[in-house]
N, C-alpha and C positions, 0 to 999 in steps of 0.2 A: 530505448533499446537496451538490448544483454551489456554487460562491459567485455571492454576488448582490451589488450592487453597493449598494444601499439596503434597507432593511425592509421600503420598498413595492413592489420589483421583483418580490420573490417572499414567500409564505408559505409553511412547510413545517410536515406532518404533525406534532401534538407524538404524542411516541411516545418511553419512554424505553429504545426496543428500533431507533427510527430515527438513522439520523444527523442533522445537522442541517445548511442549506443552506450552502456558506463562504461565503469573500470576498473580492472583489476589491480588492485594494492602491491604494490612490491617494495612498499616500505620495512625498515628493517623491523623488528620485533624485538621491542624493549617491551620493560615492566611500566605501569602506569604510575607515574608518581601522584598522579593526583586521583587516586582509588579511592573511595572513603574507607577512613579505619572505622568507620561506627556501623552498626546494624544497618544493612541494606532497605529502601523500601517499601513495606510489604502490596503485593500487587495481587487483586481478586480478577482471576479472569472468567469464574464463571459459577453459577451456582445452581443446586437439583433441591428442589421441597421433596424428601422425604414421602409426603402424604399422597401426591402423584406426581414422582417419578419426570413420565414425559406428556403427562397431561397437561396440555398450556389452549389458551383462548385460541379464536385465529386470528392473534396479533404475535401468537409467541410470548406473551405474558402466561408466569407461570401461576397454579392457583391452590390455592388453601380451602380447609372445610374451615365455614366460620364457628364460633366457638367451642374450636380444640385446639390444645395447644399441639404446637410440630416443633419437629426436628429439622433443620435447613441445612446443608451441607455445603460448605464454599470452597474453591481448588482456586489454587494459583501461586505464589511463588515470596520466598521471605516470608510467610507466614508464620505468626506465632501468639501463644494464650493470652498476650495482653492485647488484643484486639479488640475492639469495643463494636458490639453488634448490637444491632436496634430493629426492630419490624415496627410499623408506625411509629408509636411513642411511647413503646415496650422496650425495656433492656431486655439484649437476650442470655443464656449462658453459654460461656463460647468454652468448649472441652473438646477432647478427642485430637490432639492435632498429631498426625500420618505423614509421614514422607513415601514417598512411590518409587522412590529409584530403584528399588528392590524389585518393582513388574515392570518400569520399561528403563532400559540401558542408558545412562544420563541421563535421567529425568529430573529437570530440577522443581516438579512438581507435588506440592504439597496441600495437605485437606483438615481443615479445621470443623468439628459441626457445634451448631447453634441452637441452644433449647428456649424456643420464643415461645410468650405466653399467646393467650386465643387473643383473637381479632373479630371485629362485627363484621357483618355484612360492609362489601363497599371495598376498596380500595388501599391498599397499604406501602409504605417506600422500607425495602429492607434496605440499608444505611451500614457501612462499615469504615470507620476512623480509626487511626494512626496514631496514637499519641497527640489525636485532639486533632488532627488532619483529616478530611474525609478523601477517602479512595476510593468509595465506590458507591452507588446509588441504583437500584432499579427498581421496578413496580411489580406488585403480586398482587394480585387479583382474590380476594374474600369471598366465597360463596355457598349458597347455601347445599347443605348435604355431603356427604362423604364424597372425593373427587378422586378415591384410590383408583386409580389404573388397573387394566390386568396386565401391563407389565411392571410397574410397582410392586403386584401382588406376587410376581414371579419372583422379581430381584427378593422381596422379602420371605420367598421359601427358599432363598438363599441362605439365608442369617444363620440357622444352624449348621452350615457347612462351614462357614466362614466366621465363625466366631468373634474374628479377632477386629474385623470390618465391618464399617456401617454399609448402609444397604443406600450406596452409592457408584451411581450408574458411569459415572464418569471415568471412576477411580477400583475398577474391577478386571483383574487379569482377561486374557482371551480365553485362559485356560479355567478358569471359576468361573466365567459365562459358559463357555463349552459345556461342561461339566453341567450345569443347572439347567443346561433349556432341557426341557423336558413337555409332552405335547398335554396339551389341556382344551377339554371340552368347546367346542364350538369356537378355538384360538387358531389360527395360524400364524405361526411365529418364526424368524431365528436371526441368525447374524451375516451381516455384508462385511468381507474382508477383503483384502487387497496384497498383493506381496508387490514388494520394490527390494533392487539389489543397495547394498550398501554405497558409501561414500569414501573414497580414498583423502583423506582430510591433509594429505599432505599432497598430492598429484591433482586432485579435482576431479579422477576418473571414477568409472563403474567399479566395485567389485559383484560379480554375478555368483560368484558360489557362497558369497553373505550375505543372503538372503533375511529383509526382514518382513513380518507381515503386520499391515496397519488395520486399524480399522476401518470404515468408512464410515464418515461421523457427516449427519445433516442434509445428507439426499434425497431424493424423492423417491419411494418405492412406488409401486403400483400392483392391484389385486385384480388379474386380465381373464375372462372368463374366454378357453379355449374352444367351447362349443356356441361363439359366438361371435365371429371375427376380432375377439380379444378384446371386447370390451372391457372398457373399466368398470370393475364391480368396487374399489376401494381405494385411496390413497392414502399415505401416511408419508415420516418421515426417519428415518435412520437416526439415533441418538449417539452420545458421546461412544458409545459401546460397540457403535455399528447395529444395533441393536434396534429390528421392527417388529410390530403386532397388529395385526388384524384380529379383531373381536365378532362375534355371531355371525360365522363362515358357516355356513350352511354343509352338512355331509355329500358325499355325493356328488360333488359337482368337479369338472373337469377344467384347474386352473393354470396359472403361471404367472411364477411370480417375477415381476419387471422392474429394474433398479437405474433409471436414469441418472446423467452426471449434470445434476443442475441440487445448488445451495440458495434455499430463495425461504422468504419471510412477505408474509402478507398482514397486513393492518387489520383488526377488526373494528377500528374507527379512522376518521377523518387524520388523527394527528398523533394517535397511541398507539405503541409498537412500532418495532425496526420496519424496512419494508428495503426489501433490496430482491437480486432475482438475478444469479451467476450462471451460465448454459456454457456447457462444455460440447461446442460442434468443429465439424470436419466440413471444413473450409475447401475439401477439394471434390466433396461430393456434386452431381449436377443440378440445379437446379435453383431456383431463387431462395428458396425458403432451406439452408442448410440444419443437414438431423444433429439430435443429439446423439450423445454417447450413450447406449442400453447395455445394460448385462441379465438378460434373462434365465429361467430355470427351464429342467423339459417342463411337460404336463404332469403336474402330480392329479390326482385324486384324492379331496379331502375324507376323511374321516370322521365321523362323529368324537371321537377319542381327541383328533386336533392332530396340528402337522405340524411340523420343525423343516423347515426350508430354510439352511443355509446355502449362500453362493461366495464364492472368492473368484476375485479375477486374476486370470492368471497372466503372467509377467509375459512370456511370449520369447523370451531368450533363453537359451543355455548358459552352463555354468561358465564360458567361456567368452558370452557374449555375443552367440548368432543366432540371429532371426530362428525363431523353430514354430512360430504361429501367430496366435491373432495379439496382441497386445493390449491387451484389456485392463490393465492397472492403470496404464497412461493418461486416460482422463481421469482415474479417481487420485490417483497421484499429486495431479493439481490441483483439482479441488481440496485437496487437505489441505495445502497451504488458507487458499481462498476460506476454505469454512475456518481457519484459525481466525483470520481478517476480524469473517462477518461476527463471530461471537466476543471477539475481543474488543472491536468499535460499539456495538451492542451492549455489551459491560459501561464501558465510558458512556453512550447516548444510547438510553432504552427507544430513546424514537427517532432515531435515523434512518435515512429516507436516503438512498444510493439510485441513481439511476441502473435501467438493467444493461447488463451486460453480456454480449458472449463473447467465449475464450474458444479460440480455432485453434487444433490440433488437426494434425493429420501425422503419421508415415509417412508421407508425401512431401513434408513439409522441412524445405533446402534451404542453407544460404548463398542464395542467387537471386537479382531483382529480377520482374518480369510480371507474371499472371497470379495472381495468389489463389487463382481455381484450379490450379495445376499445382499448389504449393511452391511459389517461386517466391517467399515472404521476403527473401533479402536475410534476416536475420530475426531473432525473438525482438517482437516488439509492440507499443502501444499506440493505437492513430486513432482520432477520436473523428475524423474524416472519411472520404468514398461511401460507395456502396456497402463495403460491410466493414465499417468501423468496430472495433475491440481489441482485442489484445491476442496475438498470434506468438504459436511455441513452437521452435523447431522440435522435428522428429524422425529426420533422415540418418538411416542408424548406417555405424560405418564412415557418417562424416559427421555430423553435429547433431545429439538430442540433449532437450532440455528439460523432458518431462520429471524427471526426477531431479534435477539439479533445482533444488528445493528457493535458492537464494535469489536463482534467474526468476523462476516465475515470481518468486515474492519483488522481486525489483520492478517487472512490468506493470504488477496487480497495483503498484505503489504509485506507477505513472498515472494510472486509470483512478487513483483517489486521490491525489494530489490535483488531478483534470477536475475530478464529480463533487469533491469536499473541501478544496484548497484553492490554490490559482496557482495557475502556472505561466509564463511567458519565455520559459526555453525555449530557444530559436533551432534546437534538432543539428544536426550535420553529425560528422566524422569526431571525435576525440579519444583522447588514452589518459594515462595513468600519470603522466609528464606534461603535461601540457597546461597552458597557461589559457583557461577558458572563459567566455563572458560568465560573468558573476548568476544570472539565473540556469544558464547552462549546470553548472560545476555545482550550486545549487540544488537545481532537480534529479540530476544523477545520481547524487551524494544520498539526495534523500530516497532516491528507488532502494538501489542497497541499501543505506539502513535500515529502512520500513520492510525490507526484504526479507533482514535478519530476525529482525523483532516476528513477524510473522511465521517466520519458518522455526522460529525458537534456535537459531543456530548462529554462530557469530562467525561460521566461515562461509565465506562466497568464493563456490564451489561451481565450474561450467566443464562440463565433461565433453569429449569432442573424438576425434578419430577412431582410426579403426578399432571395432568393439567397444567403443566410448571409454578405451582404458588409458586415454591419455587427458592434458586439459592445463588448470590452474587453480589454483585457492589460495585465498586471502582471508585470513584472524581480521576481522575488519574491527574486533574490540583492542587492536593494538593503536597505539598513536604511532604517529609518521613522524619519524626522525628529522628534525631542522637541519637542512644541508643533506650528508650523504647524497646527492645527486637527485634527492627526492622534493617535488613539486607538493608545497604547504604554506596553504592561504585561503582566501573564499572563492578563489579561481580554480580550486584544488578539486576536482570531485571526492579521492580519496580520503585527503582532511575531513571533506565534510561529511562524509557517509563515517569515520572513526567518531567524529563530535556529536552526529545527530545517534548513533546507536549509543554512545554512552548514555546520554541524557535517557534516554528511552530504557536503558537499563535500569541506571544508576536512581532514577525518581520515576520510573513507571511508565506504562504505558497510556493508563490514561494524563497524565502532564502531556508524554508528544503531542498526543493526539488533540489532546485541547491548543497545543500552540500550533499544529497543522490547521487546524480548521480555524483560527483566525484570521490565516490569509487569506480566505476568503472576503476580508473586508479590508475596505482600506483602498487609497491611489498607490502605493508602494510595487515597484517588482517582487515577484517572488525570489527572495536571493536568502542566505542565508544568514543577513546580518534584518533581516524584517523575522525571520523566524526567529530567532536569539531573542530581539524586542518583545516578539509576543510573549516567548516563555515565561521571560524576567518579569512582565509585566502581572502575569498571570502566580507566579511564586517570589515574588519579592524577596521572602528569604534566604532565596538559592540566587541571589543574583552576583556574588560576587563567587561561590564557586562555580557559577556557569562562567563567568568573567574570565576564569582562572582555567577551565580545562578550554575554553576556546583560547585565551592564550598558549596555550601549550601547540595549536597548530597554528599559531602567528594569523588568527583571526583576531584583532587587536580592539574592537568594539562589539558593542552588543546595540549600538544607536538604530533606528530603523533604516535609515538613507547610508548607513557605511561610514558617517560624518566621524574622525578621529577626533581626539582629545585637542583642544591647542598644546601646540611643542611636543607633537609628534614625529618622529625624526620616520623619513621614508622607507619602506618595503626596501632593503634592500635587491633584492631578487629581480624587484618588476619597476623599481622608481628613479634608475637613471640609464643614459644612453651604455655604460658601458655592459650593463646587464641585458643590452637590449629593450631595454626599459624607457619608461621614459615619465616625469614626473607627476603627471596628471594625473595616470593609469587609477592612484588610488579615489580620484575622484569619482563617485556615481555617475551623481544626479548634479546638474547646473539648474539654478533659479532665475526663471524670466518672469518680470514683473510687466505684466498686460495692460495696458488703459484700455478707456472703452474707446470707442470711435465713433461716438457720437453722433455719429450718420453717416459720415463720413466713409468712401468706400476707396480698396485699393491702398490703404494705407498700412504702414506700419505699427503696428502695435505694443510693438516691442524694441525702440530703437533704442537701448542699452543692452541689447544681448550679448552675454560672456561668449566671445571666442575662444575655441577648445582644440583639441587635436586628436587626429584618430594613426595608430600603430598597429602596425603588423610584423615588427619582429624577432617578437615572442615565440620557442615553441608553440606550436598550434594556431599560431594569431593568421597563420596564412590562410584562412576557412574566414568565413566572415561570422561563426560564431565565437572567433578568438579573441581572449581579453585587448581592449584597445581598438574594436572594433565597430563599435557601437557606445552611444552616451545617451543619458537619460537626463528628464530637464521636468521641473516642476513649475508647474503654473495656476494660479486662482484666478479663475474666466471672472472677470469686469463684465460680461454684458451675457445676455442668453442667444443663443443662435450660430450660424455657422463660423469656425476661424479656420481662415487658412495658416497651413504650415510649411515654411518658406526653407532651405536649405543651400547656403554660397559657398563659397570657397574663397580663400584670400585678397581675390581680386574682386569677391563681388558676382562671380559667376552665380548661376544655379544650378545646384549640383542636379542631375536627371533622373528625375524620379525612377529609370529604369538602373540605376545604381544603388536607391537605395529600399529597403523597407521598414515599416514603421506602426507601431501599434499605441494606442493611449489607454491607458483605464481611471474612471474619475473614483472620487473618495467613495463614493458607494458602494465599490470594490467590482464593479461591472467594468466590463472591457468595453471601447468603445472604438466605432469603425474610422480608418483615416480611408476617403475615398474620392477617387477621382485624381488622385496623382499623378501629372504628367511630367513636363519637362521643366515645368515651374514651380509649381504649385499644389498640397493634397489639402482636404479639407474634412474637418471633422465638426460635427453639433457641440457645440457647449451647453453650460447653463449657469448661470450667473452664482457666482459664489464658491461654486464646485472646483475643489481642486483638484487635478491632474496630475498625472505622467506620462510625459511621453517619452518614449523609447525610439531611437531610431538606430539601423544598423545599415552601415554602407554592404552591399552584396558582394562587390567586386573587389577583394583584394592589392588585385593588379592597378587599380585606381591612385592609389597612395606611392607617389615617387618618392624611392628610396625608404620605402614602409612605411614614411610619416608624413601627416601632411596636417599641414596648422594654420590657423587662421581661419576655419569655420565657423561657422554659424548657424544656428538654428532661429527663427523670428517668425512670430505668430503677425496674421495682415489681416487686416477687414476686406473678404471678398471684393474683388472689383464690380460684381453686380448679383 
């Protein structure tokens, strides 16, 4: 869920299948000392072949005529001529490099193009390295005969207006697309726009009379023949420019043209290309199967000459910020975020495979728990559970929308890839900005926002809320958080960790995050942020001691997978004694039980040296059971294949009642595995011999722990008694 700025702002659904609500940073705003003084990066988020444009397979691979050489143009960020470009096992020459902030207002987007020799038939990897680094890799397609577009052929009776620009589709004003669509024989064509109000970067609210207008980049259009219950006579898809074409439109016929809010990619094999599928519906519509978002045109009548069909959707407020109509920017608003996602993970993995997804917007849509067919969402958030699992945006205006608060939806969309590409095991509930949370909690939060930011291209997280949406909060999430000042900084920290995970994502790219994101998907490890750190380091070796160095800066003090400190580590001040409320363990994770097999033997103990530990509730926040000191994790390599029960005492030997606590395992294969059947003794999960685990368990009930602590627990794996 959104972040909140205190405990009492919001509650959220406990659910160890929801996310949980973030937070907003109110840490103070120093300079970074550990900025690099050397050249930044350079980071490719996206590339156009020249020769067509937005001609791609149906994989979304893009394609070349085989034996000509082309022109390839690539946008994205630190950009610069010593770049080393390659198309198969051709250098290419890399000239022309463009900066844009001159057509959009902070853009820190820049465009380099590439003159590659020809290619045979078959298959090619355009390749772009760093100073001997590779950043970027994806696949073009070699085919035979000229594969020019007619909207290539458009952008390129461009060129002589534009002299000064290559005939790149990505990287062209609205007002030099405007200007050039012009209609052409047997083409129906033009551009999808959108206005949204500004951001108050210092409030977090709406401004409505600063108005800006985007494109809509990667939606699906549709070609609806009006003298025929609107069938589809064509589909296409919207490019970087907003920009669509329909080719041999027949004269004479009575159409309308249809712009659905859905960013989706289909495979045209088994394992090549992206394949992902984002729908943007109204969750409070009736019926099982909720609709998407449309923006349609009236009825034109084609022309032999060719038609220019643009649409924009319009905003739906005045400049003041009240309701005055339909609000029609509000799905494509989100979507821009989400189409940054899919083309920037796309960049990293040409063949990533997302599961689908829909994103429920409504008007309707309040923060109050209840019916979410009436819009009663509770607040913006992601549940990968019920009947209609996805990711839901407030949009009740006057008291909370989200639709434009670019950082929210990026934080939710981040839940739903951290679920579909990562691992997650945040336990969900209520927290803030000061609190002291379970380490995958503070964790997955940390990481919504920064995954937020990186997506939205913005480094404030920004939630606009009351009347007119002109009041709110925002937080520079690329500042680090002051030690002490009254500020909570550690891996309990969501803030910390959303300032550590976007630098890295800055500072070394987005494809590094994204490769050490999707390593948790492997492994028996929680997802916390001391398994993310390990994957990075693991993955850049070279970066490992200034990763070391800005994670110390927010008193994250290893980069080990298990959280395991240094020997003659001197304790967390903050969380590692009674006077802090604290108490010495807290920095411990994960506890190791060493398993025997049980030989036949049934009812037994498996485990009878298990470390006794202690659970605290103290802590700001610890009073929720997803509060640091709430929960412990315990690793173990299963001795024997088959069922082991999981036993839980207390001091004296009790068992603690399975309706106290909850518990999850995942074995090294990086697969979750079920504990079931837990009652007032005993839960029980499959093993397999060799395989090693984690288990997680978290007591539920706070009030359980006299006087907040209580020690002398136990956790012991048993050989079923039958």
């Amino acid at each position: 869920m959104k972040s909140i700025r205190s405990a009492a702002a919001a509650a959220c659904l406990f659910s160890v299948f929801l996310a949980g609500c973030g937070g907003g940073s109110s840490g103070t705003a120093v300079s970074d000392p550990l900025a690099p003084t050397e050249l930044k990066a350079a980071v490719i988020e996206g590339f156009d072949t020249q020769d067509g444009l937005v001609q791609v397979d149906a994989g979304g691979t893009q394609r070349l005529s085989a034996g000509e050489a082309s022109t390839i143009d690539l946008w994205g960020t630190n950009l610069r001529l010593g770049l080393t470009v390659t198309l198969g096992s051709s250098p290419c020459l890399v000239h022309d490099l463009i900066s844009f902030d001159d057509l959009e207002e902070d853009s820190e987007v820049m465009q380099i193009s590439a003159d590659c020799p020809a290619q045979a038939l078959g298959s090619a990897v355009l390749a772009v390295s760093d100073k001997g680094t590779s950043i970027f890799r994806a696949p073009v397609q070699i085919v035979a005969g000229s594969t020019r577009s007619a909207q290539a052929a458009l952008l390129e009776r461009m060129r002589p207006k534009f002299t000064s620009l290559p005939v790149a589709g990505r990287l062209l004003s609205r007002e030099q697309i405007r200007a050039a669509l012009v209609a052409s024989p047997g083409v129906l064509t033009g551009q999808i726009t959108a206005d949204a109000p500004t951001i108050d970067s210092a409030s977090g609210g709406l401004i409505y009379s600063a108005l800006r207008n985007f494109n809509v980049r990667g939606v699906v259009v549709q070609l609806l023949d009006a003298d025929n219950a609107n069938a589809v006579l064509a589909t296409t898809v919207t490019d970087a420019n907003g920009l669509y074409i329909f080719n041999g439109v027949p004269s004479g016929k009575n159409v309308v043209v249809q712009v659905s809010a859905q960013v989706s990619a289909t495979r045209g094999a088994a394992t090549t290309g992206p394949q992902y599928n984002f729908m943007l519906r109204d969750n409070t519509v009736a019926g099982s199967i909720k609709p998407l978002y449309t923006l349609s045109s009236p009825t034109v009548q084609t022309v032999a000459a060719g038609n220019v069909v643009s649409l924009n959707a319009a905003l739906g407020f005045d400049a003041n910020g009240n309701v005055t109509g339909a609000r029609q920017s509000a799905p494509f608003s989100i979507l821009d975020v989400v189409y940054n996602a899919a083309t920037m993970i796309a960049a990293t993995n040409p063949n990533v495979s997302l599961p689908d997804l829909n994103i429920y917007w409504s008007p309707n849509n309040a923060p109050q728990r209840g019916d979410l067919a009436q819009g009663q969402i509770g607040t913006s958030h992601f549940s990968s559970n019920g009947d209609y699992p996805g990711v839901y945006i407030l949009g009740k205006a006057n008291v909370d929308t989200d639709e434009f608060d670019q950082g929210v939806v990026g934080h939710e969309f981040g839940h739903y890839l951290q679920y579909a590409a990562s691992y997650s095991d945040n336990p969900g509930g209520s927290h803030s900005s000061r609190e002291f949370k379970d380490a995958s909690l503070a964790y997955g939060e940390g990481f919504g926002t920064a995954i937020g930011g990186l997506l939205a291209k913005s480094k404030y997280y920004s939630d606009s809320s009351g009347p007119n949406q002109a009041s709110g909060f925002s937080t520079d999430i690329s500042q680090p958080l002051a030690l002490g000042a009254g500020n909570t900084v550690g891996f309990y920290a969501e803030n910390a960790i959303a300032y550590l995970l976007y630098s890295l994502g800055t500072q070394y790219g987005f494809n590094n995050f994204w490769n050490a994101t999707t390593a948790l998907a492997n492994g028996h490890t929680s997802a916390t942020i001391f398994s993310f750190l390990n994957g990075f380091v693991s993955q850049n070796p070279g970066l490992a001691g200034a990763v070391q160095a800005l994670a110390a800066s927010q008193n994250i003090r290893t980069v080990d997978a298990l959280g395991q400190l240094p020997s003659g580590a001197t304790a967390d001040a903050a969380i590692g004694s009674a006077a802090s409320g604290g108490a010495a363990d807290l920095e411990v994770l994960y506890l190791a039980l060493a398993a025997n097999a049980s030989n036949g033997a049934k009812g037994v103990n498996l485990t009878p040296s298990a470390p006794s530990f202690c659970l605290n509730s103290n802590l700001a926040g610890a009073k929720n059971s997803n509060g640091l000191g709430m929960s412990k994790r315990f690793t173990v390599t299963a001795a024997q294949t088959g069922p082991l029960g999981v036993r839980m005492t207390d001091a004296l030997g009790n068992a603690v009642s399975g309706g106290l606590v909850f518990a999850n395992a995942r074995g090294s294969d990086g697969k979750s595995v079920p504990i079931y059947g837990w009652n007032e003794d005993i839960g029980q999960f499959n093993a397999n011999a060799g395989t090693t685990y984690t288990l997680k368990i978290n007591l539920a009930n706070p009030a359980a722990l006299t006087n907040g602590n209580q020690c002398g627990l136990t956790v012991s794996l048993w050989a079923p008694a039958s």
